[in-house]
C-alpha positions as CSV (number, residue, x, y, z in Angstrom):
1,X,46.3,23.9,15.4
2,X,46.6,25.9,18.7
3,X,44.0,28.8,18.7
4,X,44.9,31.3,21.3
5,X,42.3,34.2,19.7
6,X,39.7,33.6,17.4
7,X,39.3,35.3,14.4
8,X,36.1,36.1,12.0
9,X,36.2,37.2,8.8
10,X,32.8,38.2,7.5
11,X,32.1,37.9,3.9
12,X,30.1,41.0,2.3
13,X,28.2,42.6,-0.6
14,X,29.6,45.3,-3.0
15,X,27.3,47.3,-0.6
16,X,29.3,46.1,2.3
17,X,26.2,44.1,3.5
18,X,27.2,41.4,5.7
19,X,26.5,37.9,4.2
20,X,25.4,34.8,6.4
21,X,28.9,33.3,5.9
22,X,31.3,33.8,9.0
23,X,34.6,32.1,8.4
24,X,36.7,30.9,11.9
25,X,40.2,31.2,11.0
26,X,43.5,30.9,13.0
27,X,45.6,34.2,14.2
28,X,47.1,35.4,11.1
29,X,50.1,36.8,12.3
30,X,51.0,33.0,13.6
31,X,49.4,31.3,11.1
32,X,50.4,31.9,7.0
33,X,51.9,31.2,3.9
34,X,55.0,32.8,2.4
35,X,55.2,34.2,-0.9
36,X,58.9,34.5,-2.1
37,X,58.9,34.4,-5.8
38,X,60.7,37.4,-7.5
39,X,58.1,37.5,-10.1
40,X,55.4,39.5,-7.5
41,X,57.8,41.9,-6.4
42,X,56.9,45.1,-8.6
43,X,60.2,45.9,-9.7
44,X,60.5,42.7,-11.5
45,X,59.3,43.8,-14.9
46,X,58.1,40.6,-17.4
47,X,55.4,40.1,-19.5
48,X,54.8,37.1,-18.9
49,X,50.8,36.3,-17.7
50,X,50.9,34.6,-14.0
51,X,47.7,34.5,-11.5
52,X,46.7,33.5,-8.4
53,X,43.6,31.1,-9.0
54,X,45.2,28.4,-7.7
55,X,46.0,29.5,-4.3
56,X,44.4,28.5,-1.4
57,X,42.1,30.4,0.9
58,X,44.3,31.9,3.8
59,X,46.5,34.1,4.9
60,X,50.0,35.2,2.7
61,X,53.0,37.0,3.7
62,X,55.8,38.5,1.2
63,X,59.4,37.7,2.0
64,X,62.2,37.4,0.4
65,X,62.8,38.3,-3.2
66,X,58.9,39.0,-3.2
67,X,59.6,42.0,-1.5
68,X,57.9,42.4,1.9
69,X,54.9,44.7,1.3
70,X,51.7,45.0,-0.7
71,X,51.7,48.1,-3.0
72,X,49.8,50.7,-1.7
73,X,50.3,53.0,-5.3
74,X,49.3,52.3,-8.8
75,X,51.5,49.6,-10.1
76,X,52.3,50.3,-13.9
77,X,51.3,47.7,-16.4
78,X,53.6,44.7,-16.8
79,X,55.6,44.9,-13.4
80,X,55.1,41.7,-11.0
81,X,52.0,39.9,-11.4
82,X,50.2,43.1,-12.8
83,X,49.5,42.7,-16.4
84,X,46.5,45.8,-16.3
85,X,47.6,48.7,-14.8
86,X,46.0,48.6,-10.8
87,X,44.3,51.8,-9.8
């Protein structure tokens, strides 16, 4: 991997405490994942139960059918991913 920057994320507390752990990571806007699945965009509307336990560490980008932002407003219960309304 060619590191042009470095990048720390720093792991906190609720209290926003910084914790011992310092993670060295690559520049995210070169280096990510794409999420494309229709099912996380928020007008896709199913009941069905999905989560994201199972991905990795790292950084994500939404494209495609996904939709190509994070929601920045409640999401109402049962659209995307969202089975508990997000406040």
């Amino acid at each position: 991997m060619n590191i042009d920057k470095i990048y720390f994320i720093i792991d906190s507390n609720e209290y926003n405490t910084p914790k011992s752990i310092i993670f060295l990571v690559a520049d995210p806007c070169h280096h990510y994942s794409n999420l494309s699945e229709a099912s996380r965009n928020t007008k896709t509307e199913s009941r069905e139960v999905l989560c994201d336990n199972q991905l990795l560490k790292g950084w994500y980008r939404f494209v495609g059918a996904a939709g190509t932002r994070m929601p920045t407003e409640r999401v109402q219960a049962f659209r995307s991913y969202f089975q508990l309304v997000v406040q």
